[in-house]
KOLTI-234655 format. One line per 4 residues: their letters; for each residue y, x, z of C-alpha. Coordinates in nm, 2 decimals. Each point is the difference from the previous one (the first is absolute). Last residue first. Example, Ala and Ser with C-alpha at 12.3 -4.5 7.8 and 13.67 -1.06 7.14 Angstrom:
2
sa = -0.11 1.37 0.71 | -0.34 -0.14 0.07
//
This chain:
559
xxxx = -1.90 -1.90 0.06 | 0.21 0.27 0.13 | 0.31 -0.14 0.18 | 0.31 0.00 -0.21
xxxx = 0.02 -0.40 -0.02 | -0.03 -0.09 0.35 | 0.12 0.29 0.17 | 0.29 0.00 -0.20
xxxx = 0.12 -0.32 -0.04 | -0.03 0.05 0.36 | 0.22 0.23 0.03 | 0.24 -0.16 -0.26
xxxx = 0.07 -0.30 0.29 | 0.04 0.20 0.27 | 0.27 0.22 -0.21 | 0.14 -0.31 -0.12
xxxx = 0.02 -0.16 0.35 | 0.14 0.33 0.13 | 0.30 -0.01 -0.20 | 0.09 -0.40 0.05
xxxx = -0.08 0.03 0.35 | 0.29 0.29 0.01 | 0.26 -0.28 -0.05 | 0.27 0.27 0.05
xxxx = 0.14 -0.16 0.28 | -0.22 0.19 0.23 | 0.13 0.30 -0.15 | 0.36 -0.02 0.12
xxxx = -0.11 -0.04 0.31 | -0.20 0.28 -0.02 | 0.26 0.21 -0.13 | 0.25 -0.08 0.29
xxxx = -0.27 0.00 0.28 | -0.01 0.43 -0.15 | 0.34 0.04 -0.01 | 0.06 -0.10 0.39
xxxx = -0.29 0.17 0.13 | 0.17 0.33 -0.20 | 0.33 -0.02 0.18 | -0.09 0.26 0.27
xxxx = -0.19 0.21 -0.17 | 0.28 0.05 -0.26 | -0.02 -0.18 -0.35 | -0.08 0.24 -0.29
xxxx = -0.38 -0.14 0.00 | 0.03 -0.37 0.04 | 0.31 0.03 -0.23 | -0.21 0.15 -0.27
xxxx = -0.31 -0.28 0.07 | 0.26 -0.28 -0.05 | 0.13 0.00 -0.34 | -0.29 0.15 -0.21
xxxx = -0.20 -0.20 0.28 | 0.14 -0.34 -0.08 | 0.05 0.08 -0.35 | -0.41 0.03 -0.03
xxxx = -0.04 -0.31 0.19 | 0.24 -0.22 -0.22 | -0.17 0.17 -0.29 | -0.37 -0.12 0.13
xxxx = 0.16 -0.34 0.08 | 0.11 -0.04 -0.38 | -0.37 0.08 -0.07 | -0.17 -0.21 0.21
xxxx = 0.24 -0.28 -0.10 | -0.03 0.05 -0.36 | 0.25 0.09 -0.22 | -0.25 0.27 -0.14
xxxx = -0.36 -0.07 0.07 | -0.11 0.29 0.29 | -0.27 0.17 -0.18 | -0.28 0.20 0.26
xxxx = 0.01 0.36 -0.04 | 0.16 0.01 0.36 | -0.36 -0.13 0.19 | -0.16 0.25 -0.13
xxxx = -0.27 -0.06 0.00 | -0.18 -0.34 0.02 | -0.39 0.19 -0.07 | 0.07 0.18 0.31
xxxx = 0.01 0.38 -0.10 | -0.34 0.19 0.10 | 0.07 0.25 0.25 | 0.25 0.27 0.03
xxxx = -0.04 0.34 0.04 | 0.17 0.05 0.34 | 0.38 0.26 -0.13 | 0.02 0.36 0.05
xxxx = -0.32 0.01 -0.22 | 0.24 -0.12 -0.27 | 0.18 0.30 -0.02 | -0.35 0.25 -0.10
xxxx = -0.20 0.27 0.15 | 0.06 -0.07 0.39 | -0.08 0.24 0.26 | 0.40 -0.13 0.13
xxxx = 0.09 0.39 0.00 | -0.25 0.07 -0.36 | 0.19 -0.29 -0.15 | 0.35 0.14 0.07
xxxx = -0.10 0.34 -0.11 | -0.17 -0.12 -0.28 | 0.36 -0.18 -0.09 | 0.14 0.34 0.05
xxxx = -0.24 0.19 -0.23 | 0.09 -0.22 -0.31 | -0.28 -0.30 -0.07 | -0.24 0.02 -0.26
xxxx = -0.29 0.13 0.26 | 0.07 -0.31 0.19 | -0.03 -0.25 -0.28 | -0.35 0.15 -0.15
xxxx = -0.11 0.04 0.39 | 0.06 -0.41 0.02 | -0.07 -0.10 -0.33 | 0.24 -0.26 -0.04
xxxx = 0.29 0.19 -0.27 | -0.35 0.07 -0.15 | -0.02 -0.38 -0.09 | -0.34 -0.18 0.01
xxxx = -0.13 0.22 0.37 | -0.32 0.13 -0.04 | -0.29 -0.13 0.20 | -0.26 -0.03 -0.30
xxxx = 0.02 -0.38 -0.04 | 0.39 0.03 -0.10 | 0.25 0.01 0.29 | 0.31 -0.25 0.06
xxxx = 0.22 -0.08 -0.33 | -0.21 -0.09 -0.33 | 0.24 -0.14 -0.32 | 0.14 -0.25 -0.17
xxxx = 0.25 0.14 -0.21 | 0.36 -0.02 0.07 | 0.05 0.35 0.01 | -0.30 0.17 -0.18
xxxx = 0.20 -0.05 -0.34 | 0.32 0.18 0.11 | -0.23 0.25 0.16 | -0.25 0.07 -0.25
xxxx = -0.01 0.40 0.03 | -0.04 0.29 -0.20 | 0.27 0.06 -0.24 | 0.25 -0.16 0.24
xxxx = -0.14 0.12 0.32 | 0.09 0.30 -0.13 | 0.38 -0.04 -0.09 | 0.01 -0.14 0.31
xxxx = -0.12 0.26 0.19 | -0.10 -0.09 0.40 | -0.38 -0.07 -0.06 | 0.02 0.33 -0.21
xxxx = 0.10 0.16 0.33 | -0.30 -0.15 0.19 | -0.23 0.16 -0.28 | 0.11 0.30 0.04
xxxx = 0.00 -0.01 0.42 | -0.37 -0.11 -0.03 | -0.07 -0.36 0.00 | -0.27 -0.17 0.21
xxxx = -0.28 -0.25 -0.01 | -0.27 0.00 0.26 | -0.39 0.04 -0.05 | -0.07 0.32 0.15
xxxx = 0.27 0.14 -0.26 | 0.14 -0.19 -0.27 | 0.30 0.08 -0.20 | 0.29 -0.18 -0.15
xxxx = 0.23 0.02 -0.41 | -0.22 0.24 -0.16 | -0.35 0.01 0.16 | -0.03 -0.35 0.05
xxxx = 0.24 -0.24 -0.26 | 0.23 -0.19 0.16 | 0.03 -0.10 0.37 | 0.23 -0.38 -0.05
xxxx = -0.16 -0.07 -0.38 | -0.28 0.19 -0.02 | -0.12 -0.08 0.34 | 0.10 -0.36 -0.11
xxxx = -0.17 0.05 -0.29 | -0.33 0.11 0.14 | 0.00 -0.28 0.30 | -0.02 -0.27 -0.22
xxxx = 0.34 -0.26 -0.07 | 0.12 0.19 -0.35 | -0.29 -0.21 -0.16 | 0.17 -0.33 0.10
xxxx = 0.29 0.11 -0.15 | -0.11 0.01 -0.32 | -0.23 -0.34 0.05 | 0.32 -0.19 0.06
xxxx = 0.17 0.14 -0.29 | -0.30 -0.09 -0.25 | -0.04 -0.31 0.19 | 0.39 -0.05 -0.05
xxxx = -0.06 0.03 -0.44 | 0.32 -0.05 -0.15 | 0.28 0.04 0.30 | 0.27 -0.27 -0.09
xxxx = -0.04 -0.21 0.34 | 0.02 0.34 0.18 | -0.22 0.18 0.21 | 0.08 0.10 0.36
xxxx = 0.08 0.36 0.16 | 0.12 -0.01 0.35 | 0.24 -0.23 0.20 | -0.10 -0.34 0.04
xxxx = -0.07 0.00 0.36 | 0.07 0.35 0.15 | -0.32 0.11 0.29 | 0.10 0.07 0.33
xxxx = -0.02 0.33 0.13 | -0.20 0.06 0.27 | 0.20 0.03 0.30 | 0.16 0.25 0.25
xxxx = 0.21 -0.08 0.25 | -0.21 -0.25 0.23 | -0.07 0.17 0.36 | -0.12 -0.22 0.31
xxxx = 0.30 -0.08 0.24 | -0.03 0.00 0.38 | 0.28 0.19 0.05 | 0.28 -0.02 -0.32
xxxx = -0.14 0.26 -0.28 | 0.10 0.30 -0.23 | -0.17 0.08 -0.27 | 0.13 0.36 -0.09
xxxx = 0.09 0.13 -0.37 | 0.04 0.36 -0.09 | 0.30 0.12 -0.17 | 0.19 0.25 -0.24
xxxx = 0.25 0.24 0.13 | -0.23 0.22 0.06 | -0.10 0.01 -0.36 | 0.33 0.16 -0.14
xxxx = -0.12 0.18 -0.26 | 0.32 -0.20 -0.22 | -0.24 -0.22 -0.20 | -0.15 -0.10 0.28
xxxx = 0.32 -0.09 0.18 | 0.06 -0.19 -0.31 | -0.30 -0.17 0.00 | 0.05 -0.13 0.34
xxxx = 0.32 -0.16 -0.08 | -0.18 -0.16 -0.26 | -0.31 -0.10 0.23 | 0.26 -0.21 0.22
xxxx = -0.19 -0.36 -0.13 | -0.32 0.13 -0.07 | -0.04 0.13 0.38 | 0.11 -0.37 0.14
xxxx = 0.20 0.05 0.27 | 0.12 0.10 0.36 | 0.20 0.27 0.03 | 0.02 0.34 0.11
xxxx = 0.15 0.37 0.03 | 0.24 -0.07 -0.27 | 0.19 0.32 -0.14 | -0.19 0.14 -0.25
xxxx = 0.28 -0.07 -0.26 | -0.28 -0.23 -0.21 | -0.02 -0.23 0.29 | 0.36 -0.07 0.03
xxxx = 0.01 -0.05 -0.42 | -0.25 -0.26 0.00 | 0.21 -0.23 0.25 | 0.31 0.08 -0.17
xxxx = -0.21 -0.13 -0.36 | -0.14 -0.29 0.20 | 0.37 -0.15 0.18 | 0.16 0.10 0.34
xxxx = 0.15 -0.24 0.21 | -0.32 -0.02 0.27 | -0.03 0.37 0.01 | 0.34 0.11 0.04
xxxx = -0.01 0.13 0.31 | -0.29 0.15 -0.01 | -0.23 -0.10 0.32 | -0.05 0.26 0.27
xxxx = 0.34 -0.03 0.13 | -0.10 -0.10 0.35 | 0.15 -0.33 -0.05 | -0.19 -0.01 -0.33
xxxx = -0.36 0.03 0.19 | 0.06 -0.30 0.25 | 0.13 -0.18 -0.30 | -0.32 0.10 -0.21
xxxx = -0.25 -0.08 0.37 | 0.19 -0.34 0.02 | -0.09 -0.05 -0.36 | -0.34 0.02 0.08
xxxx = -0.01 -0.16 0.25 | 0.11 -0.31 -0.16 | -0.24 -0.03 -0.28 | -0.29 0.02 0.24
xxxx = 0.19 -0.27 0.20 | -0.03 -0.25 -0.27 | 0.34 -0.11 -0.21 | -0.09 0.20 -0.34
xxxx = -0.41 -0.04 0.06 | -0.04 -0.31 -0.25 | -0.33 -0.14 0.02 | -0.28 -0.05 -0.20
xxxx = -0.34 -0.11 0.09 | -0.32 0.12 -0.09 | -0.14 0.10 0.32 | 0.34 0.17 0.07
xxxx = 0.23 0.07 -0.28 | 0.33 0.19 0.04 | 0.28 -0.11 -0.24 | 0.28 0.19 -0.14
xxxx = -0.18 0.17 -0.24 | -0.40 -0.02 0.09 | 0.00 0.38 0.01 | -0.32 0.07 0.28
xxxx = 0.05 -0.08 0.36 | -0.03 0.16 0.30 | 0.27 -0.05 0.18 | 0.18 0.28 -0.07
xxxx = -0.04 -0.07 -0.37 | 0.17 -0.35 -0.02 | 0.27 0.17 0.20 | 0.06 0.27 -0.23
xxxx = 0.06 -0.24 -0.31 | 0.39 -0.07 0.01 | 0.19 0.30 -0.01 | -0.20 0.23 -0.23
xxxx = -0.08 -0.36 -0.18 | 0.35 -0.05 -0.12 | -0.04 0.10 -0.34 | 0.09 -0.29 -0.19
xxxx = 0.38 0.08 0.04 | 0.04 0.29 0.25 | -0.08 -0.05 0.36 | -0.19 0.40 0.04
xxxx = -0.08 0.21 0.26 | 0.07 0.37 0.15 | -0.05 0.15 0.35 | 0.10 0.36 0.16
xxxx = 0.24 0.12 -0.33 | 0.05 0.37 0.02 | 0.25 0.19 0.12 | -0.11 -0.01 0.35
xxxx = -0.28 0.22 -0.09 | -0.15 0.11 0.34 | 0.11 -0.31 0.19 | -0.06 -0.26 -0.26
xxxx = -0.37 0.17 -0.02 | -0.03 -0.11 0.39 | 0.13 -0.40 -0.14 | -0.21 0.03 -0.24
xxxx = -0.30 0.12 0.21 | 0.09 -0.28 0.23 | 0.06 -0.23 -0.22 | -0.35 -0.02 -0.12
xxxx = -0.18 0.01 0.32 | 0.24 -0.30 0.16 | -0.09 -0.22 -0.36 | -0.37 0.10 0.08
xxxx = -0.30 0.21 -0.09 | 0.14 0.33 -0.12 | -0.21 0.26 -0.09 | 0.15 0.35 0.11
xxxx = -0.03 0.28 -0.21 | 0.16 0.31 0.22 | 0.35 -0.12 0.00 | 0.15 0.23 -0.26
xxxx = -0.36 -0.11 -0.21 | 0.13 -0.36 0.02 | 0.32 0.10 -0.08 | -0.10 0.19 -0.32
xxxx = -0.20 -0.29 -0.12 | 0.28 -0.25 0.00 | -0.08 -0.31 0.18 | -0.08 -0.36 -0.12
xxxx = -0.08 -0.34 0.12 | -0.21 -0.17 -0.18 | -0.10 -0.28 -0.32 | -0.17 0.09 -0.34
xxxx = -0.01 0.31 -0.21 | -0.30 0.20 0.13 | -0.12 0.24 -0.18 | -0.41 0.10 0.03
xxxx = -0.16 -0.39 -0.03 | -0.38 -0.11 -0.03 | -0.15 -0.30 0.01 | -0.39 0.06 -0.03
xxxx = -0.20 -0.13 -0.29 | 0.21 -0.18 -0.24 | 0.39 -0.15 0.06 | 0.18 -0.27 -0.22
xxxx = 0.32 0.17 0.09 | 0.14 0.05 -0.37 | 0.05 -0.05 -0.36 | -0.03 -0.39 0.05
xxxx = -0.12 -0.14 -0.34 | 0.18 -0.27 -0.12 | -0.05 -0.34 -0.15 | -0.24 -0.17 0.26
xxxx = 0.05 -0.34 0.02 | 0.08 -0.24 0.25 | 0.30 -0.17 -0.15 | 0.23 0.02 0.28
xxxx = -0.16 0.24 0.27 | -0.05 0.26 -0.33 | -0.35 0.13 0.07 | -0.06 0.36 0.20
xxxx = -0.10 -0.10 0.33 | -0.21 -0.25 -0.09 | -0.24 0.28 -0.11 | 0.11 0.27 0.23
xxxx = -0.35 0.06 0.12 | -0.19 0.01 -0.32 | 0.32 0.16 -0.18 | -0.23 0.33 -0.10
xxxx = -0.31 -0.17 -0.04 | 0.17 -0.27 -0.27 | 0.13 0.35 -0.10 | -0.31 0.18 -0.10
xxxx = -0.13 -0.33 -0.11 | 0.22 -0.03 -0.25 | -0.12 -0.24 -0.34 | -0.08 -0.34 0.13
xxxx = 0.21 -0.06 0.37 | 0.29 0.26 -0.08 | 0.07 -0.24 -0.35 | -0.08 -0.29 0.18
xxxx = 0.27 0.15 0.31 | 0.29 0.12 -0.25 | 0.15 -0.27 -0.08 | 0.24 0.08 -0.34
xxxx = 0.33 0.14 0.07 | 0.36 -0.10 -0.16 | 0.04 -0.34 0.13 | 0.36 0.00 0.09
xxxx = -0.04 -0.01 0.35 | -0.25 0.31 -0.04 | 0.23 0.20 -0.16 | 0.31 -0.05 0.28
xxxx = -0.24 0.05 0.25 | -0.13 0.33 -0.14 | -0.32 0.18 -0.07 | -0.01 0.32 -0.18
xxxx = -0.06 -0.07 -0.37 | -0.30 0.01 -0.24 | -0.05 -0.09 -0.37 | 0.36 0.02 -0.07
xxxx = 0.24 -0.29 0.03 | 0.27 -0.13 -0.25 | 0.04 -0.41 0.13 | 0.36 0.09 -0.16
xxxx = 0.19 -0.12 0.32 | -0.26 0.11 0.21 | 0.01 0.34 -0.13 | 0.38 0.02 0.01
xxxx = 0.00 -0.13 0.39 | -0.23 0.24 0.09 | 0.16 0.31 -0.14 | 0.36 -0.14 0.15
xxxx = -0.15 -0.04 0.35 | -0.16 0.33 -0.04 | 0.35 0.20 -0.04 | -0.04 0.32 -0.16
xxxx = -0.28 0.14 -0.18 | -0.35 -0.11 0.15 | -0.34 0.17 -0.18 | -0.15 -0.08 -0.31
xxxx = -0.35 0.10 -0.03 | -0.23 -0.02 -0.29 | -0.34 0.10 0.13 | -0.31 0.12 -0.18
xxxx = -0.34 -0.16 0.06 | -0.30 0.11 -0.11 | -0.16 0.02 0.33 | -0.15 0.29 0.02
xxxx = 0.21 0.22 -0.25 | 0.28 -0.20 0.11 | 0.04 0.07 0.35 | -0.07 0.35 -0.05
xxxx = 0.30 0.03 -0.24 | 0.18 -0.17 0.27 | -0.11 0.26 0.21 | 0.05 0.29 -0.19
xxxx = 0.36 -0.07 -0.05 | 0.02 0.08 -0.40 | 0.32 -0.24 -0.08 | 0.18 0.15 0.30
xxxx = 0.08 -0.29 0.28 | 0.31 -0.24 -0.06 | 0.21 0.02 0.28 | -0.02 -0.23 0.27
xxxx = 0.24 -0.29 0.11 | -0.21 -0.27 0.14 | 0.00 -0.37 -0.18 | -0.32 0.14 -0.19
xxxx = -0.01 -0.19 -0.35 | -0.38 0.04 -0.14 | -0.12 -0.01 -0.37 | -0.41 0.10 0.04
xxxx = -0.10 0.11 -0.34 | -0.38 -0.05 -0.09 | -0.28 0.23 -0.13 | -0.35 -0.16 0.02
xxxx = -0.25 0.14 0.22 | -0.37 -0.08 -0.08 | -0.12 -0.23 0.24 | -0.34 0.00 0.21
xxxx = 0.02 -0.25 0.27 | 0.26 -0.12 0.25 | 0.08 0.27 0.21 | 0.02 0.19 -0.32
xxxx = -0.19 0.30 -0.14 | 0.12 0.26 -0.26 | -0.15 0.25 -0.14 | -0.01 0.35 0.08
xxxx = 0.16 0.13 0.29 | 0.14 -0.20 0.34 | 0.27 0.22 0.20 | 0.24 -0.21 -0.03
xxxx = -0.19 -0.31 0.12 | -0.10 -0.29 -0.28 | 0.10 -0.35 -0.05 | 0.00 -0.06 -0.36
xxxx = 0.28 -0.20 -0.11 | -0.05 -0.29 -0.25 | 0.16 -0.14 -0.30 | -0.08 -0.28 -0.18
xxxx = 0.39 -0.15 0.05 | 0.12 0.25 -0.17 | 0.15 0.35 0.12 | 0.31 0.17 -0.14
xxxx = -0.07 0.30 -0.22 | -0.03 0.36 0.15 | 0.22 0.25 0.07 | 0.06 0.21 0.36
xxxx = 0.24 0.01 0.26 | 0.17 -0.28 -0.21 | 0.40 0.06 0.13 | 0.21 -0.31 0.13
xxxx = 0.34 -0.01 -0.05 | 0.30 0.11 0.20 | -0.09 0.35 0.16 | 0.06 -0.03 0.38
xxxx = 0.13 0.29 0.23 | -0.16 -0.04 0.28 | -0.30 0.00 0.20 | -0.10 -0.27 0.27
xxxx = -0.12 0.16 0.32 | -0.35 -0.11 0.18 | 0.10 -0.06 0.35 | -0.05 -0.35 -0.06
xxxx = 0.29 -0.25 0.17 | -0.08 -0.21 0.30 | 0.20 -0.30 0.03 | 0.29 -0.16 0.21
xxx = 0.08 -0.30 0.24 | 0.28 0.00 0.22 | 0.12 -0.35 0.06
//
């Protein structure tokens, strides 16, 4: 069924050089070696988490499966980075195709020191368990991962090889964009229409369907049933209801069901063929492919949809990029009667993905202890904030940007010279609020984020007395430790997962003509499909799921 992730907002930059540049020189480490663990802003001698050490200077060789450029060989913070750690970082960045780059460094067994995780890698042995390593020498980020623990190790083998980059959360969860699950307007009908908030399917349409009216050349109501993007058709109903994004199962008290052949599924797509036979819907919305769908949004001529923010954020762009901002769109959460609002989440954290150390690395305590020392509050304000005075401000307490600095936040070509981006990206890191209140990221400072924002977004805000998207949406609560339900791995060949693509054929096939058919003949469609999908062995699915839950809660529970 529909299952998909959440993307970071945090951009990849391109182009690529094709090797690996030393940011600055100094002799590979040995296996003596040891990495002082001191802030950026420390002076004078060194002094380690662990005891007195003197630093020694060590090369870190890293291959970053992102495509980056290569930052400038004086970037001041790499070059602060290794006058207070003594390390200097050899990065080599993806080139092409990363199936091919793997499958050349496992074949020659050619690996640097560290490496972003990877299935493929860790099948064929390539990382060294992390967790003794974490356990003896990084207590930083033993502290960091205390909650996630289980979380985090390989479900086959147990083991930690991979540090996840993101959504293990400190202090208070906090959240500005908002790229998940809604249903969207454009911002300059909303304000036409004097800034209503819709709260149901019969809200919702009818501001589209009173925009329609006014603009009748643009497009009322636009979705998605293109290859593995299918969720814009076939999620809504889990969210209506009040439920979180399981996939294509809704769990209730720790048990999964499907929700394809419930009634909550059903009304829904009575409410889209109700909605097309008053023209409403685009006509060619359930033919049309991504790059179609993508280039409707970018013309500024759909008033709404329902979707996943990351997944039409291109088309956004471009409207962006144009000055057309009231085009662009705020998200609603729409709900059935009775239901209690899910939309947002927390993200959920990657397994395996991050930075790990290799089987050939010299010295792994060195490497370990490294970026241990990253994980204190100074770095990380050095790291995501920068340096006070030149790259953020503080005034009664709070951490802002002027408009100068803001722009050099936006320049490549400076945030080259004095950034650590492509480093910074799969590091383990601090999200939520440090001790003192202020957010980790300034893209999640509240005021920081809404003074950054063009005057028509503000204006948006100011109507809904909001100051960021996600306040549009209930801050979510803590994730159950299960979810979600649609990362879980559906063996190949297996009955589970030959009944998931049944499922997911069913509705590519059946949901369209649910939708097109007339009023009349949509009863008639709709007992069609089900039938269909009760011979789907569905038991087979949700037995899986069931099962994989409670794997879950078992093993992921903190001990």
């Amino acid at each position: 069924m529909a299952l998909l992730m959440k993307r970071t907002t945090l951009r990849l930059i391109v182009p690529v050089l094709t090797f690996g540049v030393i940011l600055s020189g100094c002799s590979d480490a040995g296996s003596g070696s040891t990495v002082s663990s001191i802030s950026p802003t420390t002076t004078g001698s060194a002094v380690a988490t662990q005891g007195t050490e003197a630093i020694k200077p060590m090369t870190i060789s890293m291959f970053i499966a992102n495509s980056y450029q290569q930052p400038t060989a004086d970037n001041r913070i790499y070059k602060m980075i290794k006058d207070k750690t003594g390390v200097s970082l050899k990065m080599e960045f993806l080139v092409g195709d990363l199936t091919q780059k793997l499958g050349v460094m496992i074949a020659g067994g050619d690996y640097p020191d560290v490496i972003t995780g990877d299935d493929k890698l860790i099948a064929a042995g390539a990382f060294v368990p992390l967790e003794d390593l974490i356990e003896k020498y990084a207590p930083n980020l033993k502290k960091h991962y205390a909650d996630v623990w289980n979380q985090i190790k390989d479900p086959a083998s147990g083991h930690i090889y991979a540090l996840p980059g993101y959504n293990a959360f400190t202090g208070t969860f906090t959240e500005t964009t908002y790229e998940g699950p809604g249903f969207w307007l454009q911002k300059d009908i909303l304000k036409e229409q004097g800034w209503p908030t819709p709260k149901t399917l019969e809200d919702y349409f009818a501001i589209i369907e009173k925009a329609k009216q006014q603009h009748p050349d643009r497009i009322g109501f636009e979705t998605l049933n293109f290859d593995w993007r299918t969720f814009p058709l076939q999620n809504p109903p889990e969210h209506l209801a009040g439920h979180p994004n399981d996939g294509g199962v809704i769990v209730d008290n720790g048990k999964a069901s499907i929700f394809a052949d419930k009634d909550i599924a059903k009304n829904y797509y009575k409410k889209l063929n109700e909605i097309n036979s008053k023209g409403l819907l685009d006509k060619e919305a359930l033919v049309q492919n991504y790059d179609q769908y993508l280039a409707k949004i970018a013309s500024g001529r759909v008033i709404g949809m329902f979707d996943q923010h990351w997944n039409f954020s291109d088309g956004e762009k471009s409207l962006i990029s144009q000055g057309n901002f009231g085009s662009t769109y705020v998200g609603f959460p729409l709900l059935y009667p009775g239901a209690t609002e899910y939309y947002r989440d927390r993200p959920a954290l990657t397994i395996n993905r991050g930075y790990g150390i290799s089987v050939k690395a010299k010295d792994p305590v060195a490497i370990i202890k490294f970026l241990d020392s990253l994980m204190t509050e100074d770095w990380q304000k050095t790291l995501q904030w920068g340096v006070q005075g030149q790259d953020y401000q503080v005034k009664d307490g709070k951490y802002y940007r002027t408009p100068e600095q803001r722009d050099q936040q936006n320049d490549n070509t400076w945030k080259l010279a004095n950034k650590a981006e492509a480093f910074f990206f799969n590091l383990p890191k601090m999200q939520g609020t440090y001790m003192d209140g202020n957010a980790t990221d300034p893209n999640t400072q509240p005021q920081e984020f809404y003074d950054s924002l063009k005057p028509v977004d503000q204006e948006v805000l100011k109507a809904y007395n909001h100051k960021t998207w996600a306040e549009f949406f209930k801050t979510p609560v803590d994730n159950p430790v299960y979810y979600p339900a649609w990362s879980i791995d559906l063996i190949d060949g297996s009955p589970a997962k030959v009944a998931q693509t049944k499922m997911n054929d069913l509705a590519v096939k059946y949901l369209p003509k649910a939708v097109l058919a007339s009023e009349a003949d949509f009863e008639k469609v709709w007992k069609e499909y089900t039938d269909q999908l009760s011979k789907a062995n569905v038991k087979a699915y949700e037995d899986r799921i069931n099962d994989q839950i409670q794997w879950r809660i078992k093993n992921w529970s903190s001990k």
